[in-house]
C-alpha positions as CSV (number, residue, x, y, z in Angstrom):
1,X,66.1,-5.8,85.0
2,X,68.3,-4.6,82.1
3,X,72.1,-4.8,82.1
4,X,74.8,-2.4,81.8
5,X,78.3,-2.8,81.1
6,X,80.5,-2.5,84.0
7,X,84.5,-2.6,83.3
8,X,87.0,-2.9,86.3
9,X,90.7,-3.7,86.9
10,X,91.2,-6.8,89.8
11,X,94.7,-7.6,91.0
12,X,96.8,-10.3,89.6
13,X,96.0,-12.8,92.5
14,X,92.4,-12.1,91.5
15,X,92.0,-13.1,88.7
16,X,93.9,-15.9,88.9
17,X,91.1,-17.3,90.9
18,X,88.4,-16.1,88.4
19,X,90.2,-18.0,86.0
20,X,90.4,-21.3,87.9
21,X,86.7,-20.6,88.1
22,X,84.3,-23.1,86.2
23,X,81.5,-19.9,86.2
24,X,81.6,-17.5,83.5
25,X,83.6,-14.2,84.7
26,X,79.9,-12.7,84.9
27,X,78.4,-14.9,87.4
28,X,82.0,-14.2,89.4
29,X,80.9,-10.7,89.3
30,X,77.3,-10.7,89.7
31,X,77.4,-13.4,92.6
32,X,80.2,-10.9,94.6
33,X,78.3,-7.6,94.3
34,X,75.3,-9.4,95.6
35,X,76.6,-10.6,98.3
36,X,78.8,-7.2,98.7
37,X,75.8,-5.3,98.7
38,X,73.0,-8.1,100.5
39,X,71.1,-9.0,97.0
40,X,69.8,-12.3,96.3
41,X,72.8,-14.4,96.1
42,X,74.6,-15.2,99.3
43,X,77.6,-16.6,98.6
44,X,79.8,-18.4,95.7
45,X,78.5,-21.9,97.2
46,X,75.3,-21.2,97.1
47,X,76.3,-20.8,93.3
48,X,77.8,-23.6,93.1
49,X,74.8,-25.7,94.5
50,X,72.8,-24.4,91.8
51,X,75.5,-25.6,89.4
52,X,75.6,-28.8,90.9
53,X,71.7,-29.4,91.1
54,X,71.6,-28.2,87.3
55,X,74.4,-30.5,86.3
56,X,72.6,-33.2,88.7
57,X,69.6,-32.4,86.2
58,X,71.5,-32.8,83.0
59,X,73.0,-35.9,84.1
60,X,69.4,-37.5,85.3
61,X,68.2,-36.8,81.6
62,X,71.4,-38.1,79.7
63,X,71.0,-41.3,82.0
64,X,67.0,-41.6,81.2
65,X,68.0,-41.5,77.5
66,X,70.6,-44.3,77.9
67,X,68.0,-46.9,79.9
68,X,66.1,-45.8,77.1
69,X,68.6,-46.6,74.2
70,X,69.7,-49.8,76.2
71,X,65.8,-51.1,76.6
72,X,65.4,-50.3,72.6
73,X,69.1,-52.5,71.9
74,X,67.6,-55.5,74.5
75,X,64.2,-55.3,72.4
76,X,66.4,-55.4,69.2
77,X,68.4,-58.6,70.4
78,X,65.4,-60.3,71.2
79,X,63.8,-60.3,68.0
80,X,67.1,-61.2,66.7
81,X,67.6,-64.0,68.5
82,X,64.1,-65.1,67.4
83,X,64.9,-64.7,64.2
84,X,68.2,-66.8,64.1
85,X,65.7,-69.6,65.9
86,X,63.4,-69.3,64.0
87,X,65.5,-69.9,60.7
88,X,67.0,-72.4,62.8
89,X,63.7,-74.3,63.3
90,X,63.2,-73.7,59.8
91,X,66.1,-75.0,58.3
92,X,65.5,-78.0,60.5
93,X,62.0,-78.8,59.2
94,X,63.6,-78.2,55.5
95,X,66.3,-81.1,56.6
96,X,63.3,-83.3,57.4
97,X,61.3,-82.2,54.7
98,X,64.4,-83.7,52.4
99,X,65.2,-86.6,54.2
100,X,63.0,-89.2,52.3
101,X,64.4,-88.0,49.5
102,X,67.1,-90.3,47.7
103,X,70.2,-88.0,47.7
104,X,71.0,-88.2,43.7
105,X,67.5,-86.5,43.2
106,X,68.6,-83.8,45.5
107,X,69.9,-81.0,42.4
108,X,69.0,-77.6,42.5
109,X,65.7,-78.1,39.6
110,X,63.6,-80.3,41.6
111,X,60.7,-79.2,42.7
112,X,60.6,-80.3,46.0
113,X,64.5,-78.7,46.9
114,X,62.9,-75.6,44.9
115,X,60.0,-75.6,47.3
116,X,62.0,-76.0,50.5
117,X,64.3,-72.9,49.1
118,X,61.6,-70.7,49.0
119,X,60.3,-71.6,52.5
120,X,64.0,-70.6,53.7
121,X,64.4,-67.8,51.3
122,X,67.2,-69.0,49.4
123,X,68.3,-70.2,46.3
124,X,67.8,-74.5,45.7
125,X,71.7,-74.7,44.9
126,X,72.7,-72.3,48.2
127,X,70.3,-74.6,50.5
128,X,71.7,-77.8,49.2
129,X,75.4,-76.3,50.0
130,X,74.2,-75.2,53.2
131,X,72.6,-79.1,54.2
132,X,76.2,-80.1,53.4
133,X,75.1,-81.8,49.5
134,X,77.6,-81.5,46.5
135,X,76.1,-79.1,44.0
136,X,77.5,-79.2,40.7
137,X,78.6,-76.0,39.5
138,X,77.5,-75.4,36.1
């Protein structure tokens, strides 16, 4: 069905209610001439039923993708939360790792601080610091 152009003047009271309208002034038309001259559309609430079930559709979608976005952030807080124990656990077995070892030895260049670093990915000094030891600063 092609379209034509169709221009008219409405009173004042008229299109004050076209512009309270949420439709587009087109619809307005098209869904008065139909039911004017027994077309398809019935009526303007038949209208706006298909609005609603189309906004009813739009809001179904933007909900799916927000479950979907709030599983992904859940999934993401898990694995953080493993993480932190993780390094947790870690920085535990590090603590007993240095335990045995007499607390004057404990400097950032020995070997066995070094190797307990690397296990927690940090530096000697900054694990020292972080097991509450005094670390000279030189």
């Amino acid at each position: 069905m092609s379209e034509e152009r169709l221009v008219a003047e409405v009173p004042d009271e008229l299109k004050r209610l076209v512009d309270a309208d949420s439709r587009f002034n087109k619809e307005i038309v098209q869904a008065a001439l139909w039911r004017e001259f027994g077309g398809e559309k019935n009526s303007a609430i038949d209208q706006r039923i298909d609005e609603k079930k189309k906004r009813i559709t739009v809001v179904e979608n933007e909900l799916e993708k927000r479950e979907a976005e709030l599983e992904e952030l859940r999934r993401e807080l898990k694995a953080l939360e493993a993480k932190r124990e993780e390094k947790s656990s870690k920085a535990e077995q590090v603590r007993d790792n240095l335990e045995n070892i007499p607390e004057e030895s404990l400097t950032p260049d020995n070997p066995a601080v070094k190797t307990q670093a690397e296990k927690v990915d940090m530096e000697p000094a900054e694990l020292l610091k972080e097991l509450g030891y005094e670390v000279d600063e030189e």
